[in-house]
C-alpha positions in Angstrom: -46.1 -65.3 11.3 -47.8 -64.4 14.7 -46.5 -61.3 16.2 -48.0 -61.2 20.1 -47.8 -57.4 21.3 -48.9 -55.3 24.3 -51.4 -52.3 24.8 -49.2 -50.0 23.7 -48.5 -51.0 20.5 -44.9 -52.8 21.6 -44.1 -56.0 19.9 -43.4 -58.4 22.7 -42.6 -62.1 21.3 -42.4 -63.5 17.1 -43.9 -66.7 16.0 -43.2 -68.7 13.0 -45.4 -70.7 12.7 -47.1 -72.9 9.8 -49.9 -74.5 11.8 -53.3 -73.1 12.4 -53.1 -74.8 16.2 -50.4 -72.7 17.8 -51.7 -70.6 19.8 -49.4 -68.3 22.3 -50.8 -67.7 25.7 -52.3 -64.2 25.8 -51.5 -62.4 29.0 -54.3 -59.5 29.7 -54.0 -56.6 27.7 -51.8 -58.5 24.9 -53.2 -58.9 21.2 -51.9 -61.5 18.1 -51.7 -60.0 14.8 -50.9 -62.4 11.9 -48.9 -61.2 9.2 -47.4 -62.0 6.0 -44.3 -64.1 6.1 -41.2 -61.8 5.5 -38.0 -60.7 7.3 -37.8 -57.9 10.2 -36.5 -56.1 12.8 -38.8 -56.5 15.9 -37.5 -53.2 17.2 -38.5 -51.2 14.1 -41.7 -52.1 14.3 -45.3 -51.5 16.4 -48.9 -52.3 15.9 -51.4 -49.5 15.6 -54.9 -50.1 14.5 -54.3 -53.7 14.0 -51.9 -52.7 11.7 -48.0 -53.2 11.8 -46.2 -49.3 11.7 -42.9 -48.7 10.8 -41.1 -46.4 13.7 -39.1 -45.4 11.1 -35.3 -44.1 11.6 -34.3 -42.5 15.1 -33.5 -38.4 13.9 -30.9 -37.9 16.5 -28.0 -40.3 17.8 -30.0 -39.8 21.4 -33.8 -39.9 19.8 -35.5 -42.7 21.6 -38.9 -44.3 21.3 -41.8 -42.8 23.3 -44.7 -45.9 23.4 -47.2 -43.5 24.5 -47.1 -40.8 22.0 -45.4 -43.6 19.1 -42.9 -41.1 18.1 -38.9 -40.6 18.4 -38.1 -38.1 21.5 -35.0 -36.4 22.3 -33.6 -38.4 25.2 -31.5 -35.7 27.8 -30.0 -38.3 29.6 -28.7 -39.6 26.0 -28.0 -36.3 24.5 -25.9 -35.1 27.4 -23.9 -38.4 27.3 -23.1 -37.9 23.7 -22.2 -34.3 24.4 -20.1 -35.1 26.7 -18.6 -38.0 24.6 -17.4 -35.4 22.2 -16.7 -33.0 24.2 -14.0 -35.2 25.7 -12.9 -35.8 22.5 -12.1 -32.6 21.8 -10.4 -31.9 24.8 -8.0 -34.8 24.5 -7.2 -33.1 21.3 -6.3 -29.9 23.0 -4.3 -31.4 25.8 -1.9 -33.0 22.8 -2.3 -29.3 20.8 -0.9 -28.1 24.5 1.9 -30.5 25.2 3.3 -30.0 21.8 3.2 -26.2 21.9 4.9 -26.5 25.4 7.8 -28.9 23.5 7.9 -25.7 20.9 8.1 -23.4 23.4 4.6 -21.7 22.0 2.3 -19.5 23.6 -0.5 -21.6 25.1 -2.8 -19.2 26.4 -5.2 -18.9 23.5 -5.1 -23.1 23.4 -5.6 -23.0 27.6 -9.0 -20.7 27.0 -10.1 -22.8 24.3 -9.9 -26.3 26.6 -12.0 -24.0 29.2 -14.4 -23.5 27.2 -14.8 -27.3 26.4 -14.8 -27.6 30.0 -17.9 -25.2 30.3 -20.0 -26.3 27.7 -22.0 -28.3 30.6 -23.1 -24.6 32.0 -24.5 -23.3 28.3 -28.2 -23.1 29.0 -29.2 -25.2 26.1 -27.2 -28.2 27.1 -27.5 -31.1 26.3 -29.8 -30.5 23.4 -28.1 -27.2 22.1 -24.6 -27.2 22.7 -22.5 -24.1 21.0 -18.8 -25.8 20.5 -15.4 -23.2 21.0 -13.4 -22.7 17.7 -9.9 -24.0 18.0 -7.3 -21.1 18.1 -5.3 -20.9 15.0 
């Protein structure tokens, strides 16, 4: 198995091959490393040294792959999406908490703040990487 890959270490094209004569074309700056036969994920994968690396498992839903440093980065455009992903969650939640307090004839003051603060978690200074979630009133 050929694996073609550029400068950086990214894997770029796979090829099976059992004969000696294929050859890929080599654009400048990419590199052939032959490896054993065996099943993989491209993705997982880069070459360093010659050698094949395992990036190993992303640490964060919104890690992403820096090429230059070959490490997992926190991704802010990722993180905030996912931040905001739950936090809408959560605030559909409230909004049903709200409607049936309103059918009960409940207090929804407490339950109004809360939503708010859902609202607001945008403006915490360590958003989207450190986001401090309201407790739901009791």
């Amino acid at each position: 198995m050929l694996l073609k890959y550029d400068q950086k270490g990214e894997i770029k094209e796979l090829y099976i091959s059992t004969s000696k004569e294929f050859i890929p074309y080599l654009r400048e700056g990419e590199s052939l490393l032959e490896v054993s036969d065996g099943y993989f994920q491209m993705d997982d994968y880069y070459i360093a040294e010659s050698t094949l690396q395992y990036k190993g498992i992303a640490p964060k839903i919104y890690s992403v792959w820096d090429w230059d440093f070959k490490t997992w980065v926190d991704s802010l455009d990722k993180a905030a999406e996912y931040q905001r992903t739950v936090r809408n969650s959560l605030l559909a939640d409230a909004d049903i908490l709200i409607f049936k307090a309103e059918d009960l004839g409940q207090d929804t003051t407490a339950l109004r703040q809360y939503r708010q603060e859902l609202r607001d978690i945008t403006n915490q200074v360590g958003f989207p990487l450190e986001v401090i979630y309201p407790q739901i009133p009791v």
